[in-house]
C-alpha positions as CSV (number, residue, x, y, z in Angstrom):
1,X,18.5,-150.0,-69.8
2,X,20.7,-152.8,-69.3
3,X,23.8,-152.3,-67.0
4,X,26.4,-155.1,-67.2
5,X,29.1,-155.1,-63.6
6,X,32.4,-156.2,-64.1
7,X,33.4,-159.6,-62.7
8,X,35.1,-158.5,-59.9
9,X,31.6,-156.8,-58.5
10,X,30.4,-158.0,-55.3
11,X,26.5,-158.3,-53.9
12,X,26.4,-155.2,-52.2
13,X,28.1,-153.3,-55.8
14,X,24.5,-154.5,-57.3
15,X,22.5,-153.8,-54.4
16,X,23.7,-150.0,-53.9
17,X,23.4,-149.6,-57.5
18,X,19.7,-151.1,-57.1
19,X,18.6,-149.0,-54.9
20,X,19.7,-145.8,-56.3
21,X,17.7,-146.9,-59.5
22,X,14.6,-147.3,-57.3
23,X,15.7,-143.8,-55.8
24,X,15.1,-142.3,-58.9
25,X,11.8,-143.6,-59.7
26,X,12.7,-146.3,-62.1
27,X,12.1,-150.5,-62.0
28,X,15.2,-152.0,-60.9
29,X,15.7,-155.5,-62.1
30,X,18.3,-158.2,-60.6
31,X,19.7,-160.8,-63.0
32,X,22.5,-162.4,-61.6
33,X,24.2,-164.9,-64.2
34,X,26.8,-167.5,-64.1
35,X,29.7,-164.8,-65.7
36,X,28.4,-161.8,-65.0
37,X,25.9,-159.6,-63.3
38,X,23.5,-157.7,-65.1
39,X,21.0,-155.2,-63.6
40,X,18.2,-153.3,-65.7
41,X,16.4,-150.0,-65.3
42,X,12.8,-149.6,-66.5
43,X,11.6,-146.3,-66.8
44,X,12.0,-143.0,-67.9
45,X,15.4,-143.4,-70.2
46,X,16.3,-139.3,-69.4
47,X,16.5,-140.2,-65.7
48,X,18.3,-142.9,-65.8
49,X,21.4,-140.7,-67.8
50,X,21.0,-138.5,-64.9
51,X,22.3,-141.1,-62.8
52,X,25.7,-141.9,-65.0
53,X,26.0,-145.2,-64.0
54,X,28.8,-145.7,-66.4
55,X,30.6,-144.1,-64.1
56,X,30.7,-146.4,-61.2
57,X,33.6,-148.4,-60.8
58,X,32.2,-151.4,-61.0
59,X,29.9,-151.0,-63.6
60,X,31.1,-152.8,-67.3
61,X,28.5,-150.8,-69.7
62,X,25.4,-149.7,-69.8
63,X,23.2,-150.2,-73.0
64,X,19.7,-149.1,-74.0
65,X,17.0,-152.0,-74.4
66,X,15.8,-150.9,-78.2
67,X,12.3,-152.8,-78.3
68,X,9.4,-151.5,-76.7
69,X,8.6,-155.0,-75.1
70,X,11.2,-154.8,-72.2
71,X,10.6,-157.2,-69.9
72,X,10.1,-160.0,-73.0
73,X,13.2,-158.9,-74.8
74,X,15.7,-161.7,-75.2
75,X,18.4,-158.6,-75.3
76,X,17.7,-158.3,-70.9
77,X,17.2,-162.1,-70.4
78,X,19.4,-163.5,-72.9
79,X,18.6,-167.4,-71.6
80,X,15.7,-169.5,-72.5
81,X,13.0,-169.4,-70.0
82,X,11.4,-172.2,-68.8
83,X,7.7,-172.2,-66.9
84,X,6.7,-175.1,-64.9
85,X,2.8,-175.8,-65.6
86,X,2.2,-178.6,-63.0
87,X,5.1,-180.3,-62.8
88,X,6.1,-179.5,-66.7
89,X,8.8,-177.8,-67.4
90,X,7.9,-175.5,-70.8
91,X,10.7,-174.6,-72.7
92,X,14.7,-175.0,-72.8
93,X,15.3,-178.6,-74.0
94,X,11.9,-179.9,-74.1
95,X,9.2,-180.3,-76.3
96,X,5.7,-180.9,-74.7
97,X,2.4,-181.8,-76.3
98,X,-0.6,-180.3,-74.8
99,X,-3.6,-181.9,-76.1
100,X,-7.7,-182.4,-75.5
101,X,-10.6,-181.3,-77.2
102,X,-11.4,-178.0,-78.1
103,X,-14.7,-177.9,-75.6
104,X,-15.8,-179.4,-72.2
105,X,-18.8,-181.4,-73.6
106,X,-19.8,-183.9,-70.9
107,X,-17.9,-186.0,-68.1
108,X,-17.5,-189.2,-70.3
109,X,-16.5,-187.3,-73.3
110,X,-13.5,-185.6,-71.0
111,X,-12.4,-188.9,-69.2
112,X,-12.0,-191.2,-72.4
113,X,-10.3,-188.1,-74.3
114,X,-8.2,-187.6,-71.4
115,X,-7.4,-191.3,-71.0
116,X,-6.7,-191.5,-75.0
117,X,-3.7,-188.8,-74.9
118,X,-2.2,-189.3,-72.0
119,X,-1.9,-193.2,-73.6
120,X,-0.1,-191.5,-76.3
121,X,2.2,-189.5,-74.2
122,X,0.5,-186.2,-74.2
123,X,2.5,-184.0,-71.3
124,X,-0.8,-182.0,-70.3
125,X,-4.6,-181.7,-71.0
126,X,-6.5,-178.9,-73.0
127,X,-10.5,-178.3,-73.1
128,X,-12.7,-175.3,-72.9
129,X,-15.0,-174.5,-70.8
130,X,-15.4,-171.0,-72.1
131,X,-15.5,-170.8,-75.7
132,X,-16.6,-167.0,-77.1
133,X,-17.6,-168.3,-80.7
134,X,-18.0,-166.2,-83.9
135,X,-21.6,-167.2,-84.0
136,X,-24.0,-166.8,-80.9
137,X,-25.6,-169.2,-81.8
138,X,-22.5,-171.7,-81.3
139,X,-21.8,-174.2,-78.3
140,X,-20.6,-171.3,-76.0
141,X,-19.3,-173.6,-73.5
142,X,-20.5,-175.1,-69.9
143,X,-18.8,-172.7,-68.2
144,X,-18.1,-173.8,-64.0
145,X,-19.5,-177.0,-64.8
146,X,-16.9,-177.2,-67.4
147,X,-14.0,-176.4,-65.2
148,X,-14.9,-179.0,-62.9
149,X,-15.1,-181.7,-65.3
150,X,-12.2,-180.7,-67.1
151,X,-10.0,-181.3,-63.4
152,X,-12.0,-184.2,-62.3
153,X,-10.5,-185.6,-65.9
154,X,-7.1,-184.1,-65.4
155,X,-6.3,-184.9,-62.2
156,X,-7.6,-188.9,-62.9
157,X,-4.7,-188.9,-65.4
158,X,-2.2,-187.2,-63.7
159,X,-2.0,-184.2,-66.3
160,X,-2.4,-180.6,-65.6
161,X,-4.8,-178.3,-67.3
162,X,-4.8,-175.5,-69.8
163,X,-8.0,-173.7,-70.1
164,X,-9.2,-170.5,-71.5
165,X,-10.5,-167.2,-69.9
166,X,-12.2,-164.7,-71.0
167,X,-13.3,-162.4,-68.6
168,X,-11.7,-160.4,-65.7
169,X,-14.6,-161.7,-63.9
170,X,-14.1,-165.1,-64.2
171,X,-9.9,-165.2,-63.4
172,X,-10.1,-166.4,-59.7
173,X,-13.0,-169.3,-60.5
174,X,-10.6,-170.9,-63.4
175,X,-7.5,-170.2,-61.4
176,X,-9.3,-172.7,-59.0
177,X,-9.2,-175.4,-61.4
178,X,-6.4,-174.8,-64.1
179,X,-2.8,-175.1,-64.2
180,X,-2.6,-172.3,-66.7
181,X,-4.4,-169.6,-68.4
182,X,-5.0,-170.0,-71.8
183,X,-5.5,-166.8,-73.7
184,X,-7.2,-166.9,-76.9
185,X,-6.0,-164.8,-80.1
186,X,-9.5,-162.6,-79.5
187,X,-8.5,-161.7,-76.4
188,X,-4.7,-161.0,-77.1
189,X,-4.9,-157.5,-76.9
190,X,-7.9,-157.4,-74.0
191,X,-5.4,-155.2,-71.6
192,X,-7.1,-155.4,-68.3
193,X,-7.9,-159.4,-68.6
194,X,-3.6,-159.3,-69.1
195,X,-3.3,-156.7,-66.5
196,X,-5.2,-159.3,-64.0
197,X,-3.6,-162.2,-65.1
198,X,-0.2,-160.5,-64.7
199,X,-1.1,-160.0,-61.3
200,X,-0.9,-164.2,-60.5
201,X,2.3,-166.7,-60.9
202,X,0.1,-169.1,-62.3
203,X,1.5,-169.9,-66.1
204,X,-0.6,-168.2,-68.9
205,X,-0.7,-169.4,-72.6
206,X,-0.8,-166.3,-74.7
207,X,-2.5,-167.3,-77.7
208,X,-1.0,-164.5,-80.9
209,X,-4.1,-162.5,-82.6
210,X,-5.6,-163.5,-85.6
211,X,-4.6,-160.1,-87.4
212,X,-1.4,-159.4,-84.7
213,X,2.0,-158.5,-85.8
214,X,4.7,-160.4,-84.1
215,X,5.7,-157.2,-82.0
216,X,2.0,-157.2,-81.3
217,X,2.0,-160.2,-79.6
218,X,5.3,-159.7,-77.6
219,X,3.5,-156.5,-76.4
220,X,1.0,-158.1,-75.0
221,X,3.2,-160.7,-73.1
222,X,4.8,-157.6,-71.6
223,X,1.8,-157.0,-69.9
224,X,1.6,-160.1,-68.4
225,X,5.2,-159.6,-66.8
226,X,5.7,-155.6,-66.0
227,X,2.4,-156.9,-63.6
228,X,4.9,-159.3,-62.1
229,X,4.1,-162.3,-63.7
230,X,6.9,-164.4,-65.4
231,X,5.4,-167.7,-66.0
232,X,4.6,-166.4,-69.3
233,X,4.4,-169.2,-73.0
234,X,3.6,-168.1,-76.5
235,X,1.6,-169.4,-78.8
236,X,1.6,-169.3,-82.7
237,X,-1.8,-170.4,-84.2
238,X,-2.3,-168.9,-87.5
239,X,-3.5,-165.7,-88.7
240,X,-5.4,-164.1,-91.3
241,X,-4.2,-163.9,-94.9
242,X,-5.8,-163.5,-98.0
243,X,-5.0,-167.6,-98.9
244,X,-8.3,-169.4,-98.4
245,X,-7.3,-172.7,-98.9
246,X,-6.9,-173.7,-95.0
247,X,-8.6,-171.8,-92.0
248,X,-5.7,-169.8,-91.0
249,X,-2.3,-169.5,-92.3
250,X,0.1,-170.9,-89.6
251,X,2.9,-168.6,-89.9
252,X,5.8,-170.8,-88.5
253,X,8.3,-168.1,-89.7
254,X,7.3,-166.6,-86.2
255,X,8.4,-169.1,-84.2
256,X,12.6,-168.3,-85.0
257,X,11.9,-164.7,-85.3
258,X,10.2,-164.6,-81.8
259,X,12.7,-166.8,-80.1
260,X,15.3,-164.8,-81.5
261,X,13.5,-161.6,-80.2
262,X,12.6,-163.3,-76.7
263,X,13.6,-165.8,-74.4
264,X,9.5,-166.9,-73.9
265,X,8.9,-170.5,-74.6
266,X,7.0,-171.0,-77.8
267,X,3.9,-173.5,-78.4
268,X,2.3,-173.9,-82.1
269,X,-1.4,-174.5,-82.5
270,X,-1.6,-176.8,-85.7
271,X,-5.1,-177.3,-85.2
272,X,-6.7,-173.8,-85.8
273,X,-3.5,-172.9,-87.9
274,X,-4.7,-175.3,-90.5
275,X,-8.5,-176.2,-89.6
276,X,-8.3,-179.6,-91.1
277,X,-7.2,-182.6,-89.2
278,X,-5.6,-184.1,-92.3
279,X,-2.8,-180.9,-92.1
280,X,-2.5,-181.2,-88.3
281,X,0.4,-183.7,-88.2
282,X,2.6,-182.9,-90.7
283,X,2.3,-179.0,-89.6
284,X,3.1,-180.3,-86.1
285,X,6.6,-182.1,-87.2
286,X,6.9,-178.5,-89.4
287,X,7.0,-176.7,-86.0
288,X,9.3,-178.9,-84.2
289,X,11.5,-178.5,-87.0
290,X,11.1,-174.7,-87.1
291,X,12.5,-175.1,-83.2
292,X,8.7,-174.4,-81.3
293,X,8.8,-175.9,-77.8
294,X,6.2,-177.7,-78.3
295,X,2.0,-178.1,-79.9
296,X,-1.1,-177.4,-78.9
297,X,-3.5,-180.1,-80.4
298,X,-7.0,-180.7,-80.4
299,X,-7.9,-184.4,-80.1
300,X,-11.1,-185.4,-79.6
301,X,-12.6,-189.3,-78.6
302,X,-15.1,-189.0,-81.5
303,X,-14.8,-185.6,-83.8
304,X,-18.1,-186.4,-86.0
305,X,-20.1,-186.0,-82.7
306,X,-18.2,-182.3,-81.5
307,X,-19.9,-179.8,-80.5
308,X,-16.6,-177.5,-81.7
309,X,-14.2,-177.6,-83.9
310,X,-14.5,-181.5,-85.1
311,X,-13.3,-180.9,-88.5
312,X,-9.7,-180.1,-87.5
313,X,-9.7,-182.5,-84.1
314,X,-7.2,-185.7,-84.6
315,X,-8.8,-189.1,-83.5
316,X,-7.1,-190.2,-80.6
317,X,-5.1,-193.3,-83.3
318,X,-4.1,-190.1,-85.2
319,X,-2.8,-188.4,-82.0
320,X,-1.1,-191.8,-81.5
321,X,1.0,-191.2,-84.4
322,X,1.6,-187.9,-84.6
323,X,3.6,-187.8,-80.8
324,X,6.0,-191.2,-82.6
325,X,6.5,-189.2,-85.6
326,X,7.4,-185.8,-83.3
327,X,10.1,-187.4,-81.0
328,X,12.6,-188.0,-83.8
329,X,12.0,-184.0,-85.4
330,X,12.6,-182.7,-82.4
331,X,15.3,-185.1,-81.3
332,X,16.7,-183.9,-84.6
333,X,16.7,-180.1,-83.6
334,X,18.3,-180.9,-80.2
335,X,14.7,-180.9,-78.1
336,X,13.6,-184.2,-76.1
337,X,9.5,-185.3,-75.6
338,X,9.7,-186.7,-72.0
């Protein structure tokens, strides 16, 4: 529930109200804002009538949060989040660019990669170390080696680090070296991994399931903060539909219905949206235009020698053009690329 004081309501109003919500066994939220205070209630909706707030003197309303995803719901936090990743602010006005190859291969293949985007203005670095593949068989990653390389690269250019987990097991050992969690789309719905990630501040990257809903994906973020964590960004990167012609079918019709629904910063993942490098930038000035807060994008020093994903990584002159082209779409939409 969302309970809206009057103006004229004082501290100690919200606090007494506060703590006879936590009386009553419920989640009581604070939200101060600049015209008015507004608490919420999280919880069992029949216990919270018992209480008749709307009674209280200096209570405006009180209103029922309609979607199932609380914590996410633009209709309790009505302004824009932004998440700091390392010194980058994520969402509001901006419009970052995280980009890096798909996989950790070798020190020399992260340093001149690393070098090459943050050249081109790139606000923070990607690359696996983890990578669960479709095929066993597959380059699975060089796991803690890969973490180390990936920082050693990162913190030589001055760019913080997205990487992916997988496992429960392996939270605290990339928390060591990352910036922020990435999630990928098979592990959206992977409950405890979100449960334990929920359970840190440090920004996660919630990649949206290949054959997830849009309210399936804003579930899962509500994991992530009903554990405490708020530092929480979206990602759209294409799902499954029965059009072969590209890998996925980026749905960029999710990035205005999900910033309408919630006030999470949104990324868009061009690279495995489209699988083919040739799509990447003109998808990429698509989502600024569609009002993301920024890409995703694989870039890799030499894509015909990748041990992943090659076929839809930019070559760092391509990556080059793509962040010229973006400033002046997302100038145009009201967003700035520091």
């Amino acid at each position: 529930m969302i309970i809206v004081l009057k103006a004229e309501a004082t501290r100690d109003d919200a606090d007494a109200l506060l703590s006879q919500i936590e009386a009553a066994g419920l989640k009581p939220l604070h939200m101060p804002g600049t015209e008015r205070v507004v608490l919420g209630a999280l919880g069992d909706e029949r216990v919270l009538g018992e209480l008749h707030l709307e009674n209280h003197p200096m209570v405006e309303s009180v209103k029922p949060i309609l979607a199932s995803y609380k914590l996410v719901s633009r209709q309790l936090h009505p302004h824009d989040t932004i998440v700091d990743v390392g010194g980058v602010p994520v969402g509001g006005s901006n419009f970052v660019v995280v980009a890096g190859p798909c996989s950790v291969e070798s020190a020399d293949q992260m340093r001149e990669t690393a070098e090459a985007v943050a050249a081109a203005g790139a606000h923070a670095l990607r690359g696996g170390a983890f990578k669960p593949r479709t095929n066993p068989y597959s380059f699975q990653g060089l796991g803690a080696e890969g973490l180390q390389i990936l920082r050693g690269a990162a913190d030589a250019v001055g760019l913080p680090a997205f990487t992916e987990v997988v496992e429960v097991g392996d939270v605290e050992l990339v928390d060591r070296h990352a910036a922020a969690f990435q999630v990928g789309a098979r592990n959206m719905q992977n409950f405890r991994l979100l449960q334990k990630l929920g359970q840190s501040r440090k920004p996660v990257l919630l990649k949206r399931g290949m054959a997830a809903t849009v309210d399936d994906l804003l579930n899962a973020a509500e994991y992530l903060l009903a554990e405490g964590n708020p530092n929480v960004i979206l990602c759209e990167r294409g799902i499954t539909t029965f059009e072969t012609a590209t890998r996925n079918t980026l749905d960029l019709n999710a990035v205005p219905v999900i910033k309408r629904r919630s006030h999470l910063p949104v990324l868009v993942d061009p690279s495995h949206g489209t699988g083919d490098r040739d799509l990447v930038t003109p998808m990429s000035l698509a989502a600024a235009a569609s009002g993301a807060d920024g890409l995703i994008v694989e870039v890799h020093r030499d894509p015909a020698q990748a041990l992943s994903d090659g076929q839809q990584s930019l070559y760092p002159a391509q990556f080059r053009t793509l962040m010229d082209s973006v400033r002046s779409v997302a100038a145009a939409v009201g967003k700035t690329v520091a």
